[in-house]
C-alpha positions in Angstrom: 12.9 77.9 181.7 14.5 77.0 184.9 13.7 79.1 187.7 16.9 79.9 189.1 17.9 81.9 186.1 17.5 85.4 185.6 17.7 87.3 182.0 17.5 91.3 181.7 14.4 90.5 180.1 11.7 89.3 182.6 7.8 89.2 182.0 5.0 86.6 183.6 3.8 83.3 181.9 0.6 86.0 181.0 2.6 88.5 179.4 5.2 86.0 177.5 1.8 84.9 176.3 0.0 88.2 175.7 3.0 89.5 173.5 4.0 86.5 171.2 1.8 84.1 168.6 0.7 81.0 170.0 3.9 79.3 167.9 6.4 81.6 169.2 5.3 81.2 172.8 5.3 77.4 172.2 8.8 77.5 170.9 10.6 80.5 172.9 8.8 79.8 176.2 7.9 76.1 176.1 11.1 74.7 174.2 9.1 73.3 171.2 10.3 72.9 167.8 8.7 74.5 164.7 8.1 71.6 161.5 10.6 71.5 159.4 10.1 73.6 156.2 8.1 76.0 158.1 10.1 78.9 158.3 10.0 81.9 155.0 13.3 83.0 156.9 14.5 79.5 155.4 14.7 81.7 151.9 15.6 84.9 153.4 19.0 86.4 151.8 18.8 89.8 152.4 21.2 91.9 154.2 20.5 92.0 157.5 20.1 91.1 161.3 17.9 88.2 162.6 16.9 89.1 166.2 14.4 87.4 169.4 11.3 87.7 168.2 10.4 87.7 171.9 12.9 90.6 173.2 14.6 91.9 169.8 17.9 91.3 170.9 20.3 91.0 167.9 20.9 87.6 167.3 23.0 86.8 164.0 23.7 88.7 161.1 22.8 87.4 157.7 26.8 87.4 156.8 26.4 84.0 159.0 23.0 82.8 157.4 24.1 79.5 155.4 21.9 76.8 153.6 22.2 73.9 155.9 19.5 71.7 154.2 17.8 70.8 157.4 14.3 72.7 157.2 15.6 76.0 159.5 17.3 78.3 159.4 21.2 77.7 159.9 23.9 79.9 161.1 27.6 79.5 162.1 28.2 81.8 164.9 26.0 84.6 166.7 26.4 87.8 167.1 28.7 88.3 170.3 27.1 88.0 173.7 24.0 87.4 171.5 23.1 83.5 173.0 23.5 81.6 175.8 23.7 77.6 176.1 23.5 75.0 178.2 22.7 71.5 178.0 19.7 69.4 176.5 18.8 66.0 178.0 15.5 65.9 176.5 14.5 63.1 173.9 16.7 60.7 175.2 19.7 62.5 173.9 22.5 65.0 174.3 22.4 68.1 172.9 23.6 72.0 172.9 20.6 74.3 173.7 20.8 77.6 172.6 18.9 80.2 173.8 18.4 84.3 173.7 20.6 85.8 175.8 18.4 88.6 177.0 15.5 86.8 177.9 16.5 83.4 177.6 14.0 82.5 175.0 14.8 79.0 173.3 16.1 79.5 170.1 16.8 75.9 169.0 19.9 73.9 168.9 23.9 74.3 168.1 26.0 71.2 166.3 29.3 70.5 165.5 29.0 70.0 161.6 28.5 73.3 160.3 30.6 75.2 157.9 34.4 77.1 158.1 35.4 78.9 159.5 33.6 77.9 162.8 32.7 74.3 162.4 29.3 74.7 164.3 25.7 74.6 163.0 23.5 76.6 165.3 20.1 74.9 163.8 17.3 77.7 164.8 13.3 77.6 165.0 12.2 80.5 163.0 9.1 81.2 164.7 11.5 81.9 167.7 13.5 84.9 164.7 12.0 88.3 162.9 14.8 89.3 160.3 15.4 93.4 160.2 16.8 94.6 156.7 19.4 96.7 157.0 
């Protein structure tokens, strides 16, 4: 996280680390990447809401859950005012970030080849999503 933002959602490096697995904190607070594959929300198709698993804010609905074929779980657009973004030099390349908007855990990455009626593919870690049935 960079220091100079600020989120609704605040809690110490300790706390981040007391309240989330060991793989969530790597991915929401250290900007990891789950393996490919990894997920069960890769084969969840149930009505729903996918939120943060590290603040529960509501993320995307399950209307925008599509198979991308990548390994995560793939959506093409969040929930309004759901996500932030800004850019990603790491790995020697350019990409979209997106993270939660409440307390600006990573989520994983956005890309311009997804489905209508948006175009975008916001590729996401699932150990940084818990799915609510609705």
């Amino acid at each position: 996280m960079r220091s100079a933002e600020q989120f609704p959602v605040n809690k110490t490096d300790e706390e981040w680390r007391q309240s989330l697995t060991p793989e969530q904190y790597r991915v929401l607070r250290r900007h990891g990447t789950e393996r490919a594959g990894a997920s069960d929300l890769n084969s969840e198709h149930r009505s729903g809401v996918f939120v943060c698993a590290g603040c529960a804010q509501e993320l995307f609905s399950s209307t925008a859950k599509f198979e991308s074929g990548t390994g995560w779980p793939s959506f093409f657009t969040p929930l309004p005012a759901a996500i932030g973004t800004r850019e990603d030099r790491s790995l020697l390349m350019r990409r979209t970030e997106v993270h939660c908007g409440r307390c600006g855990g990573h989520l994983g990455h956005v890309f311009p080849d997804g489905p209508p009626p948006t175009g975008q593919r916001y590729c996401i870690n699932g150990a940084a999503l818990r799915f609510e049935p609705r």
